[in-house]
LUMBA-548857 format. One record per residue (C-alpha): z, x, y; residue number from 1. Coordinates in Angstrom, 2 decimals. Layout:
<recs>
REC         z         x         y     k
REC         Z         X         Y   NUM
...
</recs>
This chain:
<recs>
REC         z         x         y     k
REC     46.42     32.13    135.64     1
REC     47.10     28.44    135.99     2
REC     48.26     28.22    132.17     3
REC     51.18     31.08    132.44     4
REC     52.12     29.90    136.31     5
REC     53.04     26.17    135.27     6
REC     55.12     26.89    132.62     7
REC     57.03     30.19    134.35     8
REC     57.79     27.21    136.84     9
REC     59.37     24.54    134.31    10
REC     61.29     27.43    132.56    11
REC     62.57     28.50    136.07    12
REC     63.33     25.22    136.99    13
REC     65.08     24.43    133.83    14
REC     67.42     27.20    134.39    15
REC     67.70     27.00    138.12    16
REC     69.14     23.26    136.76    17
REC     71.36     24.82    134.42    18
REC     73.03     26.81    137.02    19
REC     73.06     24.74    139.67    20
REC     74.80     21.57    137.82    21
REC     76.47     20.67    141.15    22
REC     73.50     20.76    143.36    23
REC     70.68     19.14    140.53    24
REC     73.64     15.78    140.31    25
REC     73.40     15.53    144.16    26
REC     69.93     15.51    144.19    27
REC     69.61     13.45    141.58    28
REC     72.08     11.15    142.61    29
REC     70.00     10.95    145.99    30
REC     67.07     10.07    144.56    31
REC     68.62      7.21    142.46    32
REC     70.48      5.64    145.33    33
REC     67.18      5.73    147.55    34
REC     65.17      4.10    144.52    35
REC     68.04      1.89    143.57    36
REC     68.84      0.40    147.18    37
REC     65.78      0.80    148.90    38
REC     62.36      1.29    147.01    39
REC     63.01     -0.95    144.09    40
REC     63.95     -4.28    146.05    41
REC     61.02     -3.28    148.40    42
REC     58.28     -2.28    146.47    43
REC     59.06     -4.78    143.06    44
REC     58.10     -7.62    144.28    45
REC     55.25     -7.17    146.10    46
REC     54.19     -5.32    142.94    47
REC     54.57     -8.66    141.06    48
REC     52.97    -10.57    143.39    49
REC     49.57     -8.54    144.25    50
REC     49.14     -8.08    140.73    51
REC     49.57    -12.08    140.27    52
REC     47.28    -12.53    143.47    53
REC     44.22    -10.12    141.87    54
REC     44.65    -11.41    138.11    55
REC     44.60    -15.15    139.13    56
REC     42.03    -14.85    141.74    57
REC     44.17    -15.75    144.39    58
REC     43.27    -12.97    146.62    59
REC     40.31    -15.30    147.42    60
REC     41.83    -17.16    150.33    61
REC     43.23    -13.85    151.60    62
REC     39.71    -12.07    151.65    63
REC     37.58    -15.13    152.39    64
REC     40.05    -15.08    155.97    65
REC     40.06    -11.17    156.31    66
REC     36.37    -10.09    155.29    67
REC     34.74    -11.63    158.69    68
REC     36.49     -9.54    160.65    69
REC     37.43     -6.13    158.22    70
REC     34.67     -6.26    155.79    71
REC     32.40     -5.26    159.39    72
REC     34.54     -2.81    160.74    73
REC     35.22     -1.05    157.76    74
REC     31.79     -1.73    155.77    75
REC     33.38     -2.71    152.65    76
REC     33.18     -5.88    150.31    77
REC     35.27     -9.12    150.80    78
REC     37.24     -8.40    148.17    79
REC     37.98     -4.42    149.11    80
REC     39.51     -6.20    152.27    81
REC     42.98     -7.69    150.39    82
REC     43.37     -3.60    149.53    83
REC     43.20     -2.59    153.01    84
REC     45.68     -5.45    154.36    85
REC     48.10     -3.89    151.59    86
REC     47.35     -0.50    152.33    87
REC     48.28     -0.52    155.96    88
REC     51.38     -3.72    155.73    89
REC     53.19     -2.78    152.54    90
REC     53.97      0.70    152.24    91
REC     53.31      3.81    149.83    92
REC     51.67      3.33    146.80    93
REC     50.74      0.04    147.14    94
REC     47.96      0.41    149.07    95
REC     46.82      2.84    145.63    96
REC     48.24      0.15    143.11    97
REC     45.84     -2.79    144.53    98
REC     42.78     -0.61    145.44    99
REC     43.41      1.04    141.41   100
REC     44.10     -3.17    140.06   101
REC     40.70     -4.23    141.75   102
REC     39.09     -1.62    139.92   103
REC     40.10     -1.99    136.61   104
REC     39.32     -5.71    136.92   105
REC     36.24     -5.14    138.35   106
REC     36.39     -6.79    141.51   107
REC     35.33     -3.41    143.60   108
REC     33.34     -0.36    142.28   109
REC     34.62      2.55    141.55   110
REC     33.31      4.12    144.42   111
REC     34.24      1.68    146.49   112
REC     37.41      1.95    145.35   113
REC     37.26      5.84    145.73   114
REC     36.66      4.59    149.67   115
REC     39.58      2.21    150.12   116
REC     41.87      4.60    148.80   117
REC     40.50      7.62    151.32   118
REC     42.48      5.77    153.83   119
REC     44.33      2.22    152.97   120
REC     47.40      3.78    151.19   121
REC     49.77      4.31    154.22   122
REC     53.69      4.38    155.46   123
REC     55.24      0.76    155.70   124
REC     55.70     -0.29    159.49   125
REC     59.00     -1.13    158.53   126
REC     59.84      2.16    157.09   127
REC     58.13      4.10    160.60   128
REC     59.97      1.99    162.71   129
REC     63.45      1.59    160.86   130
REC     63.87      4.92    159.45   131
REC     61.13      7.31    161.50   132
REC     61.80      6.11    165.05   133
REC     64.84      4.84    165.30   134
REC     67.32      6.49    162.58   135
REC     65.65     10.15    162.81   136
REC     63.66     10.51    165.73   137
REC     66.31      7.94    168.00   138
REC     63.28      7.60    170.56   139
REC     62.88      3.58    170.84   140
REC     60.31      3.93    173.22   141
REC     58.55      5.46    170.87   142
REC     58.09      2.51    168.26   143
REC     54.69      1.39    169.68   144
REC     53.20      4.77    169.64   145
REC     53.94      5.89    166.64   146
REC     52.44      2.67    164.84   147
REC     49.88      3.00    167.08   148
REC     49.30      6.66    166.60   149
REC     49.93      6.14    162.56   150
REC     47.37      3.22    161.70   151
REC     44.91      4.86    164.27   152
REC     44.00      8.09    162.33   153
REC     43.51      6.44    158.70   154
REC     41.07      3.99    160.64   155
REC     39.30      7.16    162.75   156
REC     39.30      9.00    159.65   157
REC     37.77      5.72    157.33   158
REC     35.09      5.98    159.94   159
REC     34.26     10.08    158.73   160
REC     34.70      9.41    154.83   161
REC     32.43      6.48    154.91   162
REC     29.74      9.27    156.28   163
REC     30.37     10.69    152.03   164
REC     30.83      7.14    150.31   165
REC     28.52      5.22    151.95   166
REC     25.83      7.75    152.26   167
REC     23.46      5.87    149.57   168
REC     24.26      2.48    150.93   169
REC     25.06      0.52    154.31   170
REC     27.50     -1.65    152.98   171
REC     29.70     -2.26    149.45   172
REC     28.85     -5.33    148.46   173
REC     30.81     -7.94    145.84   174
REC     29.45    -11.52    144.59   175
REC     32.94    -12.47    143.02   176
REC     34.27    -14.04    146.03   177
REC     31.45    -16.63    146.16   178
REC     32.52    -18.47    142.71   179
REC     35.98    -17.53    142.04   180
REC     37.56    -19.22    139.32   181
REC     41.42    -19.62    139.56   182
REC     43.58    -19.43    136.32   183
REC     47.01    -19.10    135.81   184
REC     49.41    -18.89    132.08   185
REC     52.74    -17.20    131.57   186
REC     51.45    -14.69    129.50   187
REC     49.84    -13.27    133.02   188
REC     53.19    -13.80    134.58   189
REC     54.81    -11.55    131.73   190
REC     52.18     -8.90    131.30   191
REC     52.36     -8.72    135.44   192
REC     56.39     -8.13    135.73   193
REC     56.32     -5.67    132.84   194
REC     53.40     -4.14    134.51   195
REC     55.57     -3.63    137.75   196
REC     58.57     -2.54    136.20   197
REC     56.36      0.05    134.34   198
REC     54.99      0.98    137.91   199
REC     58.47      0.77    139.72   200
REC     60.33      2.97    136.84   201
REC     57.71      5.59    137.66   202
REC     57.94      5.38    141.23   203
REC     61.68      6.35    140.74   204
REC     60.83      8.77    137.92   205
REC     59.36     10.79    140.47   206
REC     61.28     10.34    143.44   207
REC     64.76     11.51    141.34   208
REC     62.25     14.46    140.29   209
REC     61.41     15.57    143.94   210
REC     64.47     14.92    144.87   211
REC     66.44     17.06    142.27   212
REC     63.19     20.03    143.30   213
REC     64.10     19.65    147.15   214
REC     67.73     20.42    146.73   215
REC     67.39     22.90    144.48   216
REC     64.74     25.21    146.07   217
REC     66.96     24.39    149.67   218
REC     69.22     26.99    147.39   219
REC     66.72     29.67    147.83   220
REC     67.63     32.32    150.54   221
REC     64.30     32.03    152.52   222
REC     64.06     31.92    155.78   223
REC     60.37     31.81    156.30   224
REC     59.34     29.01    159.21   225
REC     56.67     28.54    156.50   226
REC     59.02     27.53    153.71   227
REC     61.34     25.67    155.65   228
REC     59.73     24.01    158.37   229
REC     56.18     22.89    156.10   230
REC     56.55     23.69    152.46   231
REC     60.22     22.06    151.88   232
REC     59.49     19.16    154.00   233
REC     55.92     18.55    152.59   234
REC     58.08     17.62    148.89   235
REC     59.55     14.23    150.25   236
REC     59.44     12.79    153.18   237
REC     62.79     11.02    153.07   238
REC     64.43     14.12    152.96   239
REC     61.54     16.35    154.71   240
REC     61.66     14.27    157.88   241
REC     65.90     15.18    159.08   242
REC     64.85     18.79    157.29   243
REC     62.14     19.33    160.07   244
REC     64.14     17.39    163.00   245
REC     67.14     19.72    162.43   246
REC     65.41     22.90    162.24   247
REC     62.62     22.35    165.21   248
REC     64.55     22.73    168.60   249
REC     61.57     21.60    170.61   250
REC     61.30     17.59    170.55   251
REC     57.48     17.66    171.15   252
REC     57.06     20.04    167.93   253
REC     59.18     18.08    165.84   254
REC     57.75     14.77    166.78   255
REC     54.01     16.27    166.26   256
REC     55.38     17.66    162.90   257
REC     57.11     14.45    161.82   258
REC     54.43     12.49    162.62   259
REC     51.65     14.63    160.66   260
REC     54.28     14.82    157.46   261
REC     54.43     10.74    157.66   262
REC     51.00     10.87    157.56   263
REC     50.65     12.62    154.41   264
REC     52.86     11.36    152.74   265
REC     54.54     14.22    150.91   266
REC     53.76     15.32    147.53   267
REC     56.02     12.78    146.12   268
REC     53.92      9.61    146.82   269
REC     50.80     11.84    145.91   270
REC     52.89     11.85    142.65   271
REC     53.14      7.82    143.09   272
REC     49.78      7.49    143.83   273
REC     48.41      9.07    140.75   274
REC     50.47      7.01    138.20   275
REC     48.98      4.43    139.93   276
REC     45.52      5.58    139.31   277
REC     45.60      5.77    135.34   278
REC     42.43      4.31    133.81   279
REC     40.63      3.42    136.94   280
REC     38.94      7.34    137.14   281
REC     39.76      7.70    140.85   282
REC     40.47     11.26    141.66   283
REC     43.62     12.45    143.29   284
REC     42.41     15.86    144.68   285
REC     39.79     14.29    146.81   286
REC     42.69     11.79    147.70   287
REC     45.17     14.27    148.65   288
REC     42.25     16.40    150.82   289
REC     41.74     13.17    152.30   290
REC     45.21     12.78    153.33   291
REC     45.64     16.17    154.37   292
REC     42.57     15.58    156.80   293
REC     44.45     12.65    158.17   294
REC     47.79     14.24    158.70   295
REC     45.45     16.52    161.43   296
REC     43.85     14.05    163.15   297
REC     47.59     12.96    163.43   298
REC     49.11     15.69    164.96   299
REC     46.21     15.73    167.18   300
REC     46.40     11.93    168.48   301
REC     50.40     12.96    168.87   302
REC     49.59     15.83    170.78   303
REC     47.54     13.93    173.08   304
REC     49.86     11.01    173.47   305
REC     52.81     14.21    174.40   306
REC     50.74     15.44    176.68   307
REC     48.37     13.20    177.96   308
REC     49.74     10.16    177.84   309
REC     53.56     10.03    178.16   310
</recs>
């Protein structure tokens, strides 16, 4: 079933494209401008640089400050702790690119790695209070509970997955923080930016791609709550979050909906997340169930703060 159902879709979406030439330039157009002005001179250089800090050993001094305090909480080596500050300060994927780098150099196992990414690849703080609160939602009382509300459930939910990755063992353990050895040559430096433009060219790869599907399948005449208020949405959140806003006429609905899509993610930065994960064997399904999972405990702590709280 899967084998004739993918490729009925690409056929359908070629010629969906071909007659809707107006509609596939906007989107795409979209999607360039949003990597072009806003993802690329984010995400590049911190690419650059956490790939410098893992490579050289540099992360050292960050985890040798952070694992006394997050290495407890979250039971996971000294070294898995640089992927959680990441995961929770700098934004989709990058939480996913340093968790996947410490693997492949072998700085975490790959179970621990399977861990950190269960719930340390999260929305930027900038991006939930810039573009979430204030430009969609235009709540400003609002920016402390939505960070509040959006770091807490990855952390509550860290606390559940740890019950499946840590079930063999208290605590993930690493010894290469006690001797690390710091080196540095330009041929790091070279292999590192063409590394992140590699990453960063994907990243927009994908985003043009969603955002070519969103516009187009906006086209079909469906007006299912389903379709438009979750499926459509769930794509991108960029363009799912103003989708959901305009369509749900209750403010506590849309800000328990918004808040449980930010969560998530969208299936666009599960798309990121899994370029991200080439040769480290990390699984996306068990990622995106993960994230899922989150996105309710979410839309439960939102409920609560609606209607307990406020």
């Amino acid at each position: 079933m899967k084998r004739k159902l993918l490729p009925f879709a690409l056929i359908s979406i070629f010629f969906f494209m071909l007659v809707k030439p107006n509609e596939t330039f906007s989107g795409a157009s979209e999607g360039l401008l949003l990597w072009f002005q806003i993802i690329l001179p984010t995400l590049f250089p911190f690419m650059i640089i956490t790939n410098l800090l893992v490579r050289t050993n540099t992360m050292f001094y960050f985890s040798k400050c952070l694992s006394p305090i997050l290495s407890p909480l979250f039971h996971v080596s000294a070294n898995g702790t640089f992927a959680i500050l990441t995961g929770f300060l700098c934004g989709y994927p990058m939480g996913a690119k340093v968790t996947a780098d410490l693997v492949r150099s072998g700085k975490i196992s790959k179970k621990e790695g399977s861990y950190l990414l269960s719930f340390c690849n999260n929305t930027s703080p900038m991006f939930i209070m810039n573009y979430v609160v204030l430009k969609s939602l235009k709540q400003e009382n609002l920016l402390i509970p939505s960070l509040l509300i959006l770091f807490l459930s990855p952390i509550l939910c860290s606390f559940l997955f740890r019950i499946y990755y840590l079930k063999e063992e208290k605590h993930y353990s690493s010894s290469a923080l006690t001797s690390p050895h710091f080196y540095f040559h330009f041929q790091i430096l070279d292999s590192t930016i063409m590394n992140g433009f590699e990453m960063i060219t994907k990243v927009g790869g994908y985003i043009i791609l969603f955002s070519v599907l969103i516009t187009l399948l906006r086209e079909i005449p469906c007006s299912s709550p389903l379709w438009t208020t979750f499926v459509l949405p769930s794509l991108e959140i960029t363009n799912g979050i103003p989708m959901i806003i305009s369509l749900c006429h209750s403010f506590p609905l849309s800000f328990i909906l918004v808040m449980a899509l930010v969560s998530f993610g969208g299936l666009c930065s599960i798309a990121q997340t899994k370029c991200m994960l080439e040769g480290t064997g990390l699984s996306i399904v068990s990622y995106t169930i993960e994230k899922l999972i989150t996105a309710m405990v979410t839309s439960l702590l939102s409920l609560v703060y609606l209607y307990f709280i406020l």
